[in-house]
Structure formats: C-alpha cells, structure tokens
C-alpha positions, -999 to 999 in steps of 0.1 A, spaced: 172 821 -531 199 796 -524 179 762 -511 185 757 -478 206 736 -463 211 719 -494 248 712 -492 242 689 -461 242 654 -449 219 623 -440 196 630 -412 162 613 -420 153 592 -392 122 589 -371 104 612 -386 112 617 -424 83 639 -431 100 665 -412 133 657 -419 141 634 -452 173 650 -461 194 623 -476 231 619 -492 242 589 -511 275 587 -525 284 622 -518 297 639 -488 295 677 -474 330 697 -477 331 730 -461 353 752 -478 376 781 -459 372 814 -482 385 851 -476 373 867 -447 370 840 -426 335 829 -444 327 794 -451 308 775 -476 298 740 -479 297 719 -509 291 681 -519 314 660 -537 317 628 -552 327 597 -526 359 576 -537 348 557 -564 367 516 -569 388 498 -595 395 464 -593 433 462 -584 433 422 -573 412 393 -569 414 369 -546 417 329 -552 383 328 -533 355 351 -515 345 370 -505 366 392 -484 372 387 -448 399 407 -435 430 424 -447 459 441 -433 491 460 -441 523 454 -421 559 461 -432 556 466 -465 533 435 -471 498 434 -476 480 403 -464 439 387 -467 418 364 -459 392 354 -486 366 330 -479 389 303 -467 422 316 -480 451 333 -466 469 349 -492 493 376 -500 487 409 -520 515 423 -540 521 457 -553 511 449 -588 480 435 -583 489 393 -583 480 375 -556 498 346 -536 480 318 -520 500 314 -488 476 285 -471 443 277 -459 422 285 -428 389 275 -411 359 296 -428 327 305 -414 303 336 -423 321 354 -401 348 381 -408 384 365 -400 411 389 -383 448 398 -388 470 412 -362 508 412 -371 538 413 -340 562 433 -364 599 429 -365 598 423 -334 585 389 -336 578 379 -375 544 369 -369 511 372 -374 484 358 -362 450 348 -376 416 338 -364 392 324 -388 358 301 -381 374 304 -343 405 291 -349 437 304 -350 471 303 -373 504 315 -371 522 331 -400 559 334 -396 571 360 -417 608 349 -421 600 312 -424 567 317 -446 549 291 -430 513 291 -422 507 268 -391 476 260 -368 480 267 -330 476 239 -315 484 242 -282 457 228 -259 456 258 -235 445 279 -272 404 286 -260 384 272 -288 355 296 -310 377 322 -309 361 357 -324 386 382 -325 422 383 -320 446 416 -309 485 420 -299 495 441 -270 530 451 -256 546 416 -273 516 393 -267 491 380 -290 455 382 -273 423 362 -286 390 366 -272 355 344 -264 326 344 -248 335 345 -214 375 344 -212 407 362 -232 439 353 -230 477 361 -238 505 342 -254 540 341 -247 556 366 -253 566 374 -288 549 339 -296 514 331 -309 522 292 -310 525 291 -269 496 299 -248 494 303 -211 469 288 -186 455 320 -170 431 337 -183 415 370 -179 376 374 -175 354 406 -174 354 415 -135 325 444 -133 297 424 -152 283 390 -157 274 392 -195 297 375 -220 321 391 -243 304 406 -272 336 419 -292 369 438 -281 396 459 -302 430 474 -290 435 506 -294 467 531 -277 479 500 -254 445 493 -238 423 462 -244 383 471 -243 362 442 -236 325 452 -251 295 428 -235 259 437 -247 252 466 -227 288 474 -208 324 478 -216 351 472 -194 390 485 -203 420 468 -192 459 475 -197 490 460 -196 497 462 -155 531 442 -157 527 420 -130 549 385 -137 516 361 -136 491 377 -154 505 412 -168 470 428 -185 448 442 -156 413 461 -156 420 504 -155 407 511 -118 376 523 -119 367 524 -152 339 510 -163 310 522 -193 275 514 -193 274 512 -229 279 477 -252 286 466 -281 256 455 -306 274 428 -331 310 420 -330 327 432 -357 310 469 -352 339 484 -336 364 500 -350 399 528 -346 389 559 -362 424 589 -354 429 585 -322 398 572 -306 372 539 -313 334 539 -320 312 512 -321 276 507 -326 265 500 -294 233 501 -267 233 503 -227 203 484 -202 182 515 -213 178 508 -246 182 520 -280 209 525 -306 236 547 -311 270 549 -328 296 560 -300 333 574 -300 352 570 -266 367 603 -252 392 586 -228 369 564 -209 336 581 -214 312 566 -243 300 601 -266 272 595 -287 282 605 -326 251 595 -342 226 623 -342 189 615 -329 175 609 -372 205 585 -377 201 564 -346 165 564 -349 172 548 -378 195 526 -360 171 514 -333 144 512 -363 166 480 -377 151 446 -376 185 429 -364 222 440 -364 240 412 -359 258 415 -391 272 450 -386 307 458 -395 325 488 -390 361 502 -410 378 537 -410 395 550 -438 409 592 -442 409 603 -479 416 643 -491 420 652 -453 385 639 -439 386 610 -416 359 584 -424 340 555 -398 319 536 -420 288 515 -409 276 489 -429 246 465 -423 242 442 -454 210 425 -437 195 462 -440 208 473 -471 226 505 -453 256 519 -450 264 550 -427 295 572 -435 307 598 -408 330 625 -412 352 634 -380 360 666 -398 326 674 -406 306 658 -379 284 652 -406 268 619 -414 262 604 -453 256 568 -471 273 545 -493 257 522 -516 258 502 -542 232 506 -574 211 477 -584 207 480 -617 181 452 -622 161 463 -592 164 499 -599 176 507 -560 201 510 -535 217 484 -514 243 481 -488 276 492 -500 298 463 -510 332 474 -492 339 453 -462 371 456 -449 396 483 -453 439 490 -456 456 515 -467 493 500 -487 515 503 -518 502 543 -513 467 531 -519 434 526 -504 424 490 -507 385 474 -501 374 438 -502 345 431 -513 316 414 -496 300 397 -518 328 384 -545 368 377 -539 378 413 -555 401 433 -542 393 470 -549 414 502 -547 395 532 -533 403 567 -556 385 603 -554 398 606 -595 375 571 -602 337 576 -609 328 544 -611 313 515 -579 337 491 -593 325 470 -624 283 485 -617 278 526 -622 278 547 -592 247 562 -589 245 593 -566 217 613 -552 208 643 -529 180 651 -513 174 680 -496 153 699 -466 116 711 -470 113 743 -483 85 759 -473 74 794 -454 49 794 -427 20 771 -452 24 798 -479 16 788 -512 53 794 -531 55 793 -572 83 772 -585 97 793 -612 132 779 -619 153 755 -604 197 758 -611 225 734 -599 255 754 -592 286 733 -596 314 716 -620 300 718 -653 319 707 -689 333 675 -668 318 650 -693 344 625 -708 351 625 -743 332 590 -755 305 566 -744 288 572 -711 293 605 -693 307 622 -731 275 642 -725 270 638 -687 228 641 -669 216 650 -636 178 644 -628 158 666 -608 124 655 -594 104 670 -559 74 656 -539 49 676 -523 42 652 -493 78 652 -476 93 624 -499 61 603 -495 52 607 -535 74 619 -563 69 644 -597 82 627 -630 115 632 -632 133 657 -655 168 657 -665 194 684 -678 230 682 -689 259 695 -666 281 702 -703 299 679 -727 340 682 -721 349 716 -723 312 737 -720 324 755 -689 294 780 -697 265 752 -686 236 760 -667 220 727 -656 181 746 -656 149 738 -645 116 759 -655 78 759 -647 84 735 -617 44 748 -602 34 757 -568 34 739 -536 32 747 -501 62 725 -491 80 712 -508 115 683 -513 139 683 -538 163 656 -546 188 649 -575 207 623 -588 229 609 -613 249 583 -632 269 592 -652 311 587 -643 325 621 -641 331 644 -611 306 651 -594 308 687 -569 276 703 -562 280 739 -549 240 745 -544 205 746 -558 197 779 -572 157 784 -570 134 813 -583 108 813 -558 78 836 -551 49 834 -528 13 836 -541 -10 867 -536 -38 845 -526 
C-alpha cells in the first residue's frame, strides 16, 4: 500500500492526535500525467545563498523599481547592485519595526521611506536622501503607499496624501476611517484602492478625483474582518491576505475576492493561529517560484512560519534548524523582492542579503533540515504488522565530496499520534550516480495506529514521490 495522504501539507492544529500531518521545508506539487490522472509529490523549498550584506541589520524592507534594488537595514538606507556590493545611500530613524519603500517611478524620481515613523525622500535623479519636514507630515507614521501620483502615509487615526508627484509637500486634509471608531491597524494598496485594516474591520477607499480631497471610501463597502499586527498584510497575484480576526473572535489568514474577506487558512492551521500567545510581530511576504505562487507567514515570537500555495491551496512551514538546540525556529527571511532575475530575502536576524534558488540546498550559512510527517494509518483499531517501509523518489542525488557525497534520510513513527517517538533509523537515498537505490525499512512491528515522519539534512534535492509500506493485519 501506498501511505496515505503522504504527499500532503501542514494541517496539525487543534487537535494533533487526529490530525498531526506536518511539512517543513517541502511543499506538495501535483503533477499532470497521461490520461488526465494526477499525482502529488513533495519537493525541496528554495534554499538561500548569501548574495549581499548590508552595512547594518537586520533587514527591514526592500524593494525593486527601475532597474534598482533598494533596503533598509537596521538604520540604513542603502542601494543593492547587481553584483552583490552594496552602497550606503544615507541614514534613517530605526525602531524594531519593519521600515517601508514605495517608489513614484519615472514619473516622479522618488521614493519615499518611512522608518521609526518618520519619513524621507529619495530623489532618484538628484541622489539625495532628505527628511520631510513639512509640518503638515503626521508624526509615528507606520506604513507608507503611492496612489495615482500621490504618496500616502498612514497612523493611528488619520492618512494622508501629498502633492502630487511630491513626497516633500503635504496637504492639510486628511482622511479618517468613516464606518468605524477603531484606529488604524495597518493598510496596503493594491489595484488603485487603499484598504484601511482596524482590529476587527476594514474599510476600502479609492481615488474619487474630487479637487479637495481626491481618495474617497468605495460606497458601501465595508468588511467585518481586521487586521491582527501591522505588517501581516500582504499582495499575493492579484488579490491581498492578511492575518486577521472580526468582533467574533478567532484567527484566520484571509484573501479578499473583490470586497468580500475569504478565509484561506483551513480550521488545523488557524487553530493554530488563534492557539498563539501574541501576534503582534507577524509579517507577511509573497514570492512565485517554478509556477506556484507563495504568501508566507512568519511569527518570530512563535517560532512559526506558514507557507501557502495559491496553486495548491495547500499549506506548509519554513524554518530554520537550530543546530545547538536541535529544533526548529521561525524561518529567518523577512522581507522579499524579486531583481537582477533573482529572488532576494533579508534576513531577520543579521544584515544579509540572501538570494532565494530551488537548485541551492542549503538555509544560507546553517543546513536545511527538512521533515515530513504524515497521516495516521490505521484500519478500524486493527492490529496491522509493519513489515517494510520504502521512500519512493530522486535517488543517486548525492554530491560528489563532503556532506551529502553519500546523502541520509531518517525514518522514525510513534504509536500515540506524534505524542512519543521510536528510535530513529536511517537509510541512504544513493551516492552520485546509484540510480538503482531503494531507501528500505524492515521489521518496523505492529501497531494499531500508527505516524510516520521523515527527515533529513543533507544538501541535495530533495523530491519525495511517496512511502511505499508492506502492511498486513493480524489474525488475532
């Protein structure tokens, strides 16, 4: 029998005894074969290799835009070049919050940042870095946006617009949420429309023309569903999501479909979610690698980071391995942008500057350690005998010196839903070349139901086409 459901995602959640499947560092692929049938596999996440480092950290925001690639590290604004060097451009106000970078294009060679809630001016042509200080700029600023040829930053209780086409002049009128008292949470503009996310409700507005005040609320629209920290909002194709809650309660990761809030999170992950001590330090990036579309959630405070899959609809994790602790923690990407052709992350912990590959095996200077862990297998409380246990998958990938030259996967199972775990046992999936391995498993014993989970190390490819097991029920 093939295992079921082997080839899957991340679902554990209230109730892992039921339910602990788990993926780390791998994410489900379904494959189109002939005849219209479908099979799914796991492969290997991107791995990272350090392409720059920052003159400080860690990262805080980054951004592409005309063929430049710009940061913010701890409290430096710099710029990222093609090869790797880095050019300290100035320095901003730096808090423990991420900074943000929103660019006016060629239409108006700026860019504006906001950093510790305060905001500069970049000019592109002129290549100075210069403080707004106009007196009608709102102080404790946390997020900053551009709209049809003006600059928007946002508080508490207010946004407002520049001039047009001009980041260093500010207007006195401001906008404030009109459908409900709470403050302003977080906002993010996406297709031409501003959404202004309080705790529990979301309002949308748009860019109405008028000569006094041109950005207006959408009649009529209104969601009953917030934002949870500031920064966990993202674009993902062409739609947002956003961790978020409503005056019901709860957590949930959302994607708008127009103006209606549609829950992506399934009930495991956002049990999960709700089971979180605090969020407040949730951040959310997209990124689409190999055709699959990724949101990613990261909470450092929790030491988790959710991956979701538009093309899938399936959810996995990312995470780093400790190596002195001997576990996972949150994955150390913060902040993503996709220039020179390549998928760059910051990191956010240190002032590196990674690039983002499906043909690297590594997390960066630390080993990548995957791991899979798969349904119960059981039949109606029957006792079943454990006779042999195969991985099905790329074999003879190992490299040809050092680690991986003769690459291991570990297999171990638990008889209590994940609660408890066998010793674990390890076979090779083939030195360079062996094409003919069959990563094996014997005598595994009996159990009623049962978990399996593998993992491994090593940095070679990693696809995992399924668990072949040899599995027969008991006379007694």
């Amino acid at each position: 029998m093939k295992a079921p459901g082997w080839c899957g995602g991340t679902y554990d959640g209230y109730s892992p005894n039921s339910a602990p499947s788990r993926t780390i560092n791998l994410f489900p692929e379904t494959l189109k074969l002939e005849g219209n049938a479908s099979q799914k596999r796991l492969i290997n996440v991107p791995g990272k290799r350090l392409y720059a480092t920052l003159p400080d950290g860690p990262g805080r925001a980054v951004m592409a835009q005309d063929g430049h690639c710009y940061a913010v590290g701890g409290g430096s604004f710099c710029e990222i070049l093609a090869d790797g060097s880095v050019t300290t451009l100035g320095t901003v106000a730096e808090d423990d919050q991420p900074a943000t970078l929103t660019g006016s294009g060629s239409r108006g060679h700026q860019i504006l940042i906001t950093s510790g809630g305060v905001g500069y001016i970049w000019h592109t042509i002129t290549h100075v870095l210069v403080q707004i200080t106009d007196p009608q700029f709102p102080p404790n600023v946390i997020t900053g946006g551009y709209l049809d040829g003006y600059f928007i930053v946002v508080t508490a209780d207010r946004f407002q617009i520049s001039a047009l086409l001009d980041g260093l002049t500010w207007g006195t009128d401001v906008g404030q949420r009109v459908g409900a008292p709470e403050n302003i949470i977080g906002a993010i503009i996406d297709h031409e429309v501003l959404w202004l996310a309080g705790a529990t409700q979301t309002e949308v507005w748009y860019d109405a023309g008028s000569a006094a005040f041109p950005i207006a609320p959408v009649p009529g629209v209104f969601l009953e569903y917030g934002l949870e920290a500031a920064f966990a909002i993202t674009k993902l194709g062409d739609s947002i999501c956003w961790l978020g809650t409503s005056d019901r309660g709860g957590r949930a990761v959302f994607r708008n479909q127009g103006y209606n809030a549609v829950p992506m999170s399934t009930p495991g992950i956002s049990a999960r979610l709700t089971a979180c001590r605090t969020v407040a330090d949730a951040r959310m990036w997209s990124y689409e690698i190999h055709g699959h579309p990724f949101a990613v959630l990261s909470i450092p405070s929790q030491e988790l980071s959710l991956q979701y899959d538009v093309r899938e609809q399936e959810w996995s994790e990312l995470a780093t391995w400790n190596t002195v602790l001997g576990d996972y923690e949150c994955d150390r990407s913060a902040w993503h942008t996709y220039s020179f052709g390549t998928h760059l992350v910051l990191d956010r912990r240190t002032a590196s500057v990674w690039e983002l590959s499906m043909d690297v095996y590594r997390d960066g200077d630390e080993p990548r350690r995957w791991m899979r862990r798969g349904p119960v297998i059981a039949d109606d409380h029957k006792l079943l005998l454990h006779h042999r246990a195969e991985l099905e998958g790329s074999v003879g990938v190992g490299l040809t010196t050092g680690q991986g030259s003769s690459p291991q996967v570990m297999l171990r199972y638990s008889e209590d839903q994940g609660q408890t775990w066998s010793s674990e046992r390890w076979a090779t999936v083939g030195a360079l070349g062996h094409f003919s391995t069959r990563p094996q498993w014997h005598r595994l014993g009996s159990s009623r139901a049962r978990v399996y989970e593998m993992a491994g190390t090593d940095p070679v490819r990693i696809v995992i086409d399924n668990l072949q097991l040899d599995v027969t029920a008991a006379v007694r």
